[in-house]
C-alpha positions in Angstrom: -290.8 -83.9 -12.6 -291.6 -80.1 -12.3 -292.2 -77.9 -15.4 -288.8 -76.3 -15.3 -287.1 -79.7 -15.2 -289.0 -80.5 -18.5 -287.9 -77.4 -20.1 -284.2 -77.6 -19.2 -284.2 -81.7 -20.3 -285.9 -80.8 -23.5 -284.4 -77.2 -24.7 -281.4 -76.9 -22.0 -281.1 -74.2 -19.8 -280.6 -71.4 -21.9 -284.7 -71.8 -23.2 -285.3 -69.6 -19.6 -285.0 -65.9 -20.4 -281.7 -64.2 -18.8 -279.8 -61.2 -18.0 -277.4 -62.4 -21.3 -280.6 -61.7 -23.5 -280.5 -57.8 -22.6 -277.0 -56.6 -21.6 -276.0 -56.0 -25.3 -278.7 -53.8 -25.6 -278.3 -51.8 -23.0 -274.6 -50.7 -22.9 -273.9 -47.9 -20.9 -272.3 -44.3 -21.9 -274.0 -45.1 -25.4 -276.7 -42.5 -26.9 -279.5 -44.8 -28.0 -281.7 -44.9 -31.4 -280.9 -41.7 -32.4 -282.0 -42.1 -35.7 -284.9 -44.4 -34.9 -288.5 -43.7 -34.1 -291.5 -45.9 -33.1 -294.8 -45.0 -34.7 -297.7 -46.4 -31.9 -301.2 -46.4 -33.9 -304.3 -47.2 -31.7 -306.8 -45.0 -28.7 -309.5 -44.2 -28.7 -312.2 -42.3 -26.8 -312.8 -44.4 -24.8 -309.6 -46.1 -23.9 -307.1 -43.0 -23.7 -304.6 -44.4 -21.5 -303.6 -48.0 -23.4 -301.6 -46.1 -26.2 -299.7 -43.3 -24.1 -298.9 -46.2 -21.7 -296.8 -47.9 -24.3 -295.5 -44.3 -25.9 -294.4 -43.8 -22.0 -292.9 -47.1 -21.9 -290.5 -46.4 -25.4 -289.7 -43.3 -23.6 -288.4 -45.1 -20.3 -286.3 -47.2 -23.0 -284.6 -44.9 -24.1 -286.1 -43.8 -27.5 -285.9 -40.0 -28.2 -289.2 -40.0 -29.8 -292.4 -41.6 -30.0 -294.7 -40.6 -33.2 -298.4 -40.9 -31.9 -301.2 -41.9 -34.4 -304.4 -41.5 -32.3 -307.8 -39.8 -32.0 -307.7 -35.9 -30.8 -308.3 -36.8 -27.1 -305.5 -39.3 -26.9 -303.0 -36.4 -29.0 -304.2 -34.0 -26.6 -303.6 -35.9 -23.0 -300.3 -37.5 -24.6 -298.9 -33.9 -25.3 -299.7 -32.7 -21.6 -298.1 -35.8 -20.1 -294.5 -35.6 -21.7 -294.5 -32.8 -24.5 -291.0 -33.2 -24.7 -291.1 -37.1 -26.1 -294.3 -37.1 -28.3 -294.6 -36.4 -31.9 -298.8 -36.6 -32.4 -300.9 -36.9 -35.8 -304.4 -37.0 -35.3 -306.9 -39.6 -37.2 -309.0 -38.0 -39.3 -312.2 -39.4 -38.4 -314.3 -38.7 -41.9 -312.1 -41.0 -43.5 -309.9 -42.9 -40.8 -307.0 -43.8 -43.0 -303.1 -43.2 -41.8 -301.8 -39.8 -42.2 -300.2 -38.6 -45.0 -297.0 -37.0 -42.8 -296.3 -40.0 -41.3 -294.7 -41.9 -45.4 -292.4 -38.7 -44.9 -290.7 -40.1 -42.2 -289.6 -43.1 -43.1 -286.9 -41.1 -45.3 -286.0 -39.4 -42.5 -285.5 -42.5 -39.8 -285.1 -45.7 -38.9 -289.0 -46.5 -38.3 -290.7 -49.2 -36.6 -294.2 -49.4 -35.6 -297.2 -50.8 -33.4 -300.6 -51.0 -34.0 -303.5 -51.7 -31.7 -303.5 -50.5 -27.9 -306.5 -49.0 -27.0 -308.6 -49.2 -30.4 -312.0 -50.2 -30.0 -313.4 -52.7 -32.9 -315.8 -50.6 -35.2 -316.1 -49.7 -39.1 -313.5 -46.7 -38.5 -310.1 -49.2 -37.0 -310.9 -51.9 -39.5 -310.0 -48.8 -42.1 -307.2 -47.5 -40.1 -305.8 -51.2 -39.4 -306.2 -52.2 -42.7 -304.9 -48.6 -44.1 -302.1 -48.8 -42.0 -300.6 -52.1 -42.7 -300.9 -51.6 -46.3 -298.7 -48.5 -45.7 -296.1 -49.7 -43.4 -295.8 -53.2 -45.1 -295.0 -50.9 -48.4 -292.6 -49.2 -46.9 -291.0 -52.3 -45.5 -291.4 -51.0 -41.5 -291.1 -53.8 -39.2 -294.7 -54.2 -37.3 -295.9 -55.0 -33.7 -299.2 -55.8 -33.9 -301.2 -56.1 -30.5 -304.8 -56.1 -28.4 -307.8 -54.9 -30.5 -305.5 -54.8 -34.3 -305.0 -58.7 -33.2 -308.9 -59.5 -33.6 -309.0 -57.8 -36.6 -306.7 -59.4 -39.1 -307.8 -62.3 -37.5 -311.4 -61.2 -38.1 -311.1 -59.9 -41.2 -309.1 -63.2 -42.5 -305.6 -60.6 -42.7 -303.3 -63.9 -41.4 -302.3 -65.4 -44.6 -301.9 -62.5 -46.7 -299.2 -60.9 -43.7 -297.6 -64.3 -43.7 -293.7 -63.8 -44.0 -293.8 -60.2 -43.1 -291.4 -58.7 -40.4 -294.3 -59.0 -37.9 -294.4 -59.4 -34.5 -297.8 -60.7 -32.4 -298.3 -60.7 -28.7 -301.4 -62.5 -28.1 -302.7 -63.1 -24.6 -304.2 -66.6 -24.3 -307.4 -65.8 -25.8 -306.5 -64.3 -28.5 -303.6 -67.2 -29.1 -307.4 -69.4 -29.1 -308.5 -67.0 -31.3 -305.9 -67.5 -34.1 -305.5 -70.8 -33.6 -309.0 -71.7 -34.5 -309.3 -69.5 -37.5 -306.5 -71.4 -38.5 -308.6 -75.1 -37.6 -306.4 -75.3 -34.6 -306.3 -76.0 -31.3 -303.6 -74.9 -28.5 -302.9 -78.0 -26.4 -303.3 -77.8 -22.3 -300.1 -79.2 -21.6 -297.5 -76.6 -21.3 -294.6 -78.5 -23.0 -297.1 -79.4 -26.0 -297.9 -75.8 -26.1 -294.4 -73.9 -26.9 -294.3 -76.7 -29.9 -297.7 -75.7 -30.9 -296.7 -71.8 -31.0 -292.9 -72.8 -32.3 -295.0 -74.3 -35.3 -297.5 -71.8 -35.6 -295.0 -69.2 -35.8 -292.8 -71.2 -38.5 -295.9 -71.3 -40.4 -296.9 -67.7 -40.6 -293.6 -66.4 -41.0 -293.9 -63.9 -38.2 -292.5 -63.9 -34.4 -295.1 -64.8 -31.7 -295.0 -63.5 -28.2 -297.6 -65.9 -26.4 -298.2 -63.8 -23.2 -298.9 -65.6 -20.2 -298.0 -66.5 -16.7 -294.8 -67.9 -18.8 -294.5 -66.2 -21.7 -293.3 -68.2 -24.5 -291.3 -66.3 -27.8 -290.2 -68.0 -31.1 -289.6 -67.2 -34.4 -290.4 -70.8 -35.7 -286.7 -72.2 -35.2 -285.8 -70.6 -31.4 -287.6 -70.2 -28.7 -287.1 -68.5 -25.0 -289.3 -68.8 -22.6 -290.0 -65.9 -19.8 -290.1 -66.9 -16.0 -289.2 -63.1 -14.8 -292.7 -61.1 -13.5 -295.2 -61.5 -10.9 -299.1 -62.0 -11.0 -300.0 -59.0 -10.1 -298.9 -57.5 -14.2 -302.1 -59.6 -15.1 -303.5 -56.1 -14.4 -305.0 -53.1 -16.9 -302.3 -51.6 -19.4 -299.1 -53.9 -18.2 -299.8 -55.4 -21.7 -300.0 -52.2 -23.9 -296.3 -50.9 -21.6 -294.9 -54.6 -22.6 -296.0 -53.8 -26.5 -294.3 -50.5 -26.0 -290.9 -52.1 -24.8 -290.4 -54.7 -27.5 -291.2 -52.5 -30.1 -288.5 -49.7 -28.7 -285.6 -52.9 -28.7 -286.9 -53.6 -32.2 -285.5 -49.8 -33.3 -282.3 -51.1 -31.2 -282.0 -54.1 -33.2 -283.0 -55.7 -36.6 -283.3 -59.1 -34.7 -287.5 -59.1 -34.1 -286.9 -62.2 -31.9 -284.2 -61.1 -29.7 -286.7 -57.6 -29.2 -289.2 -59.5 -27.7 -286.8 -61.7 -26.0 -285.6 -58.4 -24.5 -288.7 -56.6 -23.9 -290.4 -59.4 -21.8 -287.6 -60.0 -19.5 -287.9 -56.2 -18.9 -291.0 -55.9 -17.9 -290.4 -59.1 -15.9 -287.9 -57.8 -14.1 -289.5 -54.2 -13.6 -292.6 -56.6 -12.3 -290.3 -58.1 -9.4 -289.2 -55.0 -8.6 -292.4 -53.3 -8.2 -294.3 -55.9 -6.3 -292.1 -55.3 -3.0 -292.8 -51.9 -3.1 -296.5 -51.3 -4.1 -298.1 -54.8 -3.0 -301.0 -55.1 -4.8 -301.7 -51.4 -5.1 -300.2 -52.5 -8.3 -301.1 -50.2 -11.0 -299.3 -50.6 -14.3 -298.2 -46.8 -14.3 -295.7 -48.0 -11.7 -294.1 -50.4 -13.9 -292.9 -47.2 -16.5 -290.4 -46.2 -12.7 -289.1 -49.6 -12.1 -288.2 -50.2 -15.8 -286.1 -47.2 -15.5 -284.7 -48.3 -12.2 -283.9 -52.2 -13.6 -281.9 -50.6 -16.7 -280.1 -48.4 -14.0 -278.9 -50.9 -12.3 -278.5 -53.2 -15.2 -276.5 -50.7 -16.9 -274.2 -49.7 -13.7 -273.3 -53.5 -13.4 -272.7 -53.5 -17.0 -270.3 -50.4 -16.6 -268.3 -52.1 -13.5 -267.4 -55.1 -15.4 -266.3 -53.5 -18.7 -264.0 -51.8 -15.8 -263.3 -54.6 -13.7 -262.2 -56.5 -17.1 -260.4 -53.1 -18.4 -258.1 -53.0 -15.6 -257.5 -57.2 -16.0 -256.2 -56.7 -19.0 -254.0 -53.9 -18.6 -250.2 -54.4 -19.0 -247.6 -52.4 -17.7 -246.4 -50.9 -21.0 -250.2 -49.4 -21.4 -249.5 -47.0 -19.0 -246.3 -46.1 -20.0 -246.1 -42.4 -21.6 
């Protein structure tokens, strides 16, 4: 019996990831997260690209801004690239801890944030990790937390105390290891025995787990989806931090942390299937932030045709009546 006939005998077939699990969220004719913002912490020097790859990505989604907490070089290309979409605060490296300005927005919008892309492990992120979890959690701002900020709470023994926080992780399947044996755990081979392992690991820590993979696998500790939409070719550079970026724009769209991730894996997924035709493996994860907009087009345009097609169905005579 193939995988996929495990899944749907155990779970049914609504455990596979579907057009149903995005529509809502992207109506047509509708102006999106207005009021919301995303604040992305993470860069570096030496990886300038991971964090304005996910900014890019929340752009794409349809967020009218993305707030930018990075070292000087990474403000400084993100501003050239799309100065119309970036808000940037610069770490202040003598003493590495969040910005002041940013508490001053959480009056002012609906904020949700991400933490990790591009950091590099040193004395200086531990501070601005730890720093900026203590502020967010505070302030009750719903958290991504990805890549490089992963090791580190796991490193610095963070898991327990964030347990029951509106947290989201995306661990790749080393870093899934990773937290699994500083917990004295071990993620089974088998791939059935696996989602139970991450259904329980997520009901135990209280926080949503997006277990990347070649079949992603999402759960809040009581539902679980699983991801068949992508191609091998997003096992490349950045297609990560642009998948961070995307669920944690659908988590300004929704209060649901769950259905976000839900949505912003089948995204990418999709905008995978669609690049793959095109570019081969030329593949370069920039060319996912073009077919992401081109899925939600169509997505969106097929949306709009059936709210018409069902419009006109219902009509009676006496509605067009003057």
């Amino acid at each position: 019996m193939s995988t996929l006939s495990k899944l749907y005998q155990k779970y049914g077939n609504k455990i596979i990831t579907s057009s149903d699990d995005i529509s809502e969220l992207l109506i047509p004719n509708r102006r999106k997260r207005e009021i919301s913002r995303v604040i992305m912490i993470g860069g570096s020097e030496k990886y300038c690209g991971a964090l304005i790859m996910s900014g890019l990505a929340g752009l794409r989604n349809g967020m009218h801004g993305v707030v930018l907490i990075a070292p000087e070089n990474v403000c400084n290309v993100a501003n050239t690239i799309m100065p119309s979409g970036f808000m940037t605060f610069k770490i202040d490296k003598s003493t590495s801890n969040v910005p002041e300005g940013i508490k001053s927005l959480f009056a002012k919008w609906k904020t949700r944030a991400l933490i990790g892309p591009g950091m590099e492990k040193n004395e200086n992120t531990i501070i601005l990790v730890k720093s900026s979890l203590d502020v967010l959690i505070k302030n009750k701002i719903p958290i991504l937390i990805d890549a490089n900020a992963l090791d580190i709470i796991i490193e610095e023994k963070l898991l327990k105390s964030l347990k029951n926080k509106d947290i989201v992780l995306t661990p790749n399947e080393k870093e899934l290891n990773n937290i699994s044996e500083s917990l004295g755990l071990k993620v089974p081979q088998d791939f059935i025995e696996k989602i139970e392992f991450v259904k329980k690991l997520s009901k135990d820590l209280g926080m949503v787990i997006c277990a990347k993979g070649r079949r992603d696998i999402i759960t809040d500790g009581k539902r679980v989806k699983i991801t068949y939409a992508g191609d091998p070719i997003m096992s490349t550079a950045n297609c990560g931090d642009i998948l961070s970026g995307l669920i944690v724009s659908f988590m300004a769209e929704t209060d649901d942390l769950f259905e976000a991730c839900v949505a912003g894996t089948f995204l990418a997924g999709r905008a995978g299937n669609l690049s793959f035709p095109r570019k081969g493996y030329s593949f370069v994860a920039y060319d996912l932030l073009e077919d992401i907009s081109e899925f939600i087009r169509m997505a969106s345009a097929q949306t709009l045709i059936d709210e018409i097609r069902l419009s006109k169905e219902s009509f009676k005579q006496a509605d067009l009546e003057l």
